[in-house]
N, C-alpha and C positions, 0 to 999 in steps of 0.2 A: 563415431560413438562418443557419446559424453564419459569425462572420464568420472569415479566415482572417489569419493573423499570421504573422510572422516572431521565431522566437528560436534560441540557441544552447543544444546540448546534447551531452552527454558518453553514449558510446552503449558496452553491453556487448560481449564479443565477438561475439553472436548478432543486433546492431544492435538493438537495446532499446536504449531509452531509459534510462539510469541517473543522470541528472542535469538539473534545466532551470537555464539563467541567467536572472538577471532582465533585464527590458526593459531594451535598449541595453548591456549587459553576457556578457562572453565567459569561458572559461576556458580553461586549459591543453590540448589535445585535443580541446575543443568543436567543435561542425559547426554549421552555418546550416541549420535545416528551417522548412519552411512546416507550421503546425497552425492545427485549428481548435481555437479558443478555450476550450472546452468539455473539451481534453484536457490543458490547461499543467497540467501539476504532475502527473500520472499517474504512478509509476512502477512499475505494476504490468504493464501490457500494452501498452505504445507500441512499436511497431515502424517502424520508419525504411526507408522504400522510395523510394530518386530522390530522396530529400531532401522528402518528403512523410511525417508524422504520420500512421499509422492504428493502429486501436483490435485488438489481436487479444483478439477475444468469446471466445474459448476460454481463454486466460491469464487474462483477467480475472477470469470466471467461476472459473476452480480459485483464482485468488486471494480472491475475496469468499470462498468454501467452506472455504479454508483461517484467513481472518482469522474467521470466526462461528466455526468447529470450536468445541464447548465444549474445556475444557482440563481435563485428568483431575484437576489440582491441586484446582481448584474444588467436588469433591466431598469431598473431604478439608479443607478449609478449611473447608465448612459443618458438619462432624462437627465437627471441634474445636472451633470455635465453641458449637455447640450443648452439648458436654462441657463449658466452660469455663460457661458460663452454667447450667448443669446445679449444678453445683460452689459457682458462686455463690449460686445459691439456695437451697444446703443438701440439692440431692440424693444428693451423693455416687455412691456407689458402688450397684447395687442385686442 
């Protein structure tokens, strides 16, 4: 079992989570919740209910989806790339 902890955190308007303090440490706006340990540092899907840390599987999830997403840049860096090394070797143009 995850153990559970006390720390302070600075919460969206929608009470997410958008900030943690370190142990024994506060900020401007911060709240006291109890988490389990396993979620400190989250700030993708932490939802604050009664002053209780839980995990929302749905935000997270579109969050992991969104951070993998390839990024369209990437395919246009490998062309260039590949042009520029093309170039180097004397392919030129063809």
């Amino acid at each position: 079992m995850t153990e559970m902890v006390k720390r302070h955190v600075t919460l969206d308007s929608a009470g997410f989570v958008s900030g943690w303090c370190n142990e024994g440490e506060t900020a401007e706006g911060s709240v006291e919740i109890t988490t389990p340990e396993n979620l400190l540092g989250n700030l993708d899907a932490i939802k604050v209910v009664d002053g209780l840390a839980q995990l929302d599987s749905a935000k997270q999830k579109t969050a992991e989806d969104r951070a993998n997403a390839p990024d369209p840049r990437d395919a246009a860096i490998l062309e260039l790339t590949d042009l520029v090394i093309s170039m180097l070797e004397g392919g030129g143009s063809e």
